[in-house]
N, C-alpha and C positions, 0 to 999 in steps of 0.2 A: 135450553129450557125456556117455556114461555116469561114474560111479566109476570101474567094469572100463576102461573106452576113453582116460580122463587117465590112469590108473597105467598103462598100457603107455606110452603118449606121453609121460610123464617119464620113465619109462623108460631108452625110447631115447635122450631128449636128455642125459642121465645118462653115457650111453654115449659121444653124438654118433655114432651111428648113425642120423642124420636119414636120410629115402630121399635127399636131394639129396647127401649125402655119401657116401650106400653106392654110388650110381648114378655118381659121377664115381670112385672107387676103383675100380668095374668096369671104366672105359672106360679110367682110367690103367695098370691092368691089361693090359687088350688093346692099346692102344697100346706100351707097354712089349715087349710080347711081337712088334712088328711092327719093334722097332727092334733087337730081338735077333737075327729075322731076316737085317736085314742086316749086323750085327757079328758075326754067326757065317759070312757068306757072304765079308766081307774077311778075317776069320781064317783062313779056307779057302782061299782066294786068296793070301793072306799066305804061309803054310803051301808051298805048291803053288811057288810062282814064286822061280826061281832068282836073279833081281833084282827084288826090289821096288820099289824106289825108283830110276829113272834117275838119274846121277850129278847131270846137269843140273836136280833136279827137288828134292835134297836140302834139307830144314829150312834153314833162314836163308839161300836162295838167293832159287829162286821164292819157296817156301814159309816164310814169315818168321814163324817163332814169335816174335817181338816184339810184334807186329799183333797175333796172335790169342792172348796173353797180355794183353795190355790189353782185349780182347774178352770172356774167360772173366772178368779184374774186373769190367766193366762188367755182364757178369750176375749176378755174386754179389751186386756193390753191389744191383741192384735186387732180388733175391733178400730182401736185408735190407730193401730200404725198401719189403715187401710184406708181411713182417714187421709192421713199422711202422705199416703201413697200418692190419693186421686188429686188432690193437692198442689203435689212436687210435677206430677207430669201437666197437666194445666199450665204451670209457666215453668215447663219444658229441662226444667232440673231431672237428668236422666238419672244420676247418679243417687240422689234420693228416690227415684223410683224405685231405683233396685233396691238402695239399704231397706227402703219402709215396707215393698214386697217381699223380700227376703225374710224379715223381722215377722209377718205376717206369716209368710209359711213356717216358718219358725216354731210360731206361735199351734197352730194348726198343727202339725206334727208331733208338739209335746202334749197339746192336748189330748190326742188318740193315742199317744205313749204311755200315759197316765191312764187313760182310760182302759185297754188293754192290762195293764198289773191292775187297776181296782176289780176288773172282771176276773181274772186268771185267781187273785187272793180269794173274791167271793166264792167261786165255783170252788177249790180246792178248801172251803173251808164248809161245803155244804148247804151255799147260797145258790139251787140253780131254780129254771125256770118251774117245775116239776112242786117245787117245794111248797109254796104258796100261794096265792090269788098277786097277794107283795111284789114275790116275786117275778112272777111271769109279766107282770106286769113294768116292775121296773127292767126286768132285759128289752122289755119291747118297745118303750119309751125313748131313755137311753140307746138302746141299737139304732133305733128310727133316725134319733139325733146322728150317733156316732158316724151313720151310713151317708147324712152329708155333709159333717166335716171333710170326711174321705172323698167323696165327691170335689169337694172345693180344691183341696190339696193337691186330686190328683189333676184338676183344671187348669190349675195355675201353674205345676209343675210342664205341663205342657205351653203354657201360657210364656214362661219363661225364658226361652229362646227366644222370641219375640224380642222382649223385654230387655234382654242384654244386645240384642243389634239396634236397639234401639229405635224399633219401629213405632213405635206410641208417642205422640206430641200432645201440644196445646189442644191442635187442631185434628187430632186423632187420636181418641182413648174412649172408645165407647167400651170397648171389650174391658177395661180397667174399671168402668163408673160403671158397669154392668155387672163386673162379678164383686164388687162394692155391694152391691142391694143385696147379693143374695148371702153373702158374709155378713153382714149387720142381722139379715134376718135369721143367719145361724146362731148367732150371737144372741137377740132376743129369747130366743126359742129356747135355749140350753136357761136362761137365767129363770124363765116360767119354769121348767123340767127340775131346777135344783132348787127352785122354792117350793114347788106341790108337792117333789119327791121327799125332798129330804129335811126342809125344814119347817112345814105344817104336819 
């Protein structure tokens, strides 16, 4: 590589403007803007509808903000042990890689475990999309979220192999600081979703 062509490429990494990082800010971009979509479409429905919320359908009834209080911990926890993670491989500690990736999917799994029985109780108890403006609206909020959890989980379950031969250092973990961003911005997202949803 030239002189000219390393002084731009420290550069960037100076910045952390890598393309792997400007290109996942892009996409978290437009995805962000797909999830505004439909919190602008229940604020407007919100807005519009003389009752929102069926009596029968009220916060700690069906809808048990207890559950999905210990839900929104369980993803900040991993939110921190992603943290953690990016962290431990940075000065090359593999073994907290794993424990703090591991503890992350962990995390991730029981969120969508949880999530899963709070769907399966609402439907079985006559919470479905069909029922309300409420309704269809929180399946499709929640789904929207729930569908990239699953996303992420099933990334880094692939990602993991990797990870246990210990291919990610110091000096290689973009894939690590990369699915970082887009876990934090799961994390974000789910904590605006359990505020509009369930406690305004």
């Amino acid at each position: 590589m030239s002189d000219t062509g390393s002084a731009h490429a420290a550069q960037r990494e100076s910045f952390g403007a890598t393309p792997g990082k400007i290109g996942m800010w892009l996409f978290l971009a437009s995805d962000a803007m797909g999830f505004m979509g439909l919190i602008i479409a229940y604020m407007v429905l919100r807005i519009a509808s003389p009752v929102w919320i069926p009596e029968q359908w009220q916060p700690d009834g069906a809808l048990a903000i207890g559950l999905t209080a210990v839900m929104t911990f369980i993803l900040i926890c991993s939110s921190m042990t992603m943290v953690l993670a990016l962290a431990a491989v940075r000065r090359d500690d593999q073994k907290g890689l794993v424990r703090y990736l591991g503890l992350t999917l962990l995390g991730g799994l029981t969120f969508l475990g949880l999530q899963v029985y709070e769907w399966t109780h609402l439907i079985h108890s006559g919470f479905t999309a069909p029922s309300s403006n409420y309704a269809a609206t929180f399946f499709s909020l929640t789904g929207f979220h729930g569908a990239h959890v699953t996303s992420g989980v099933i990334y880094l379950l692939i990602l993991f192999p990797s990870i246990l031969k210990g291919k990610f250092s110091s000096t290689n973990h973009s894939p690590i600081e990369l699915y970082g961003l887009f876990w934090h911005f799961v994390d974000l997202v789910w904590i605006i979703l359990f505020t509009i949803i369930y406690l305004i």
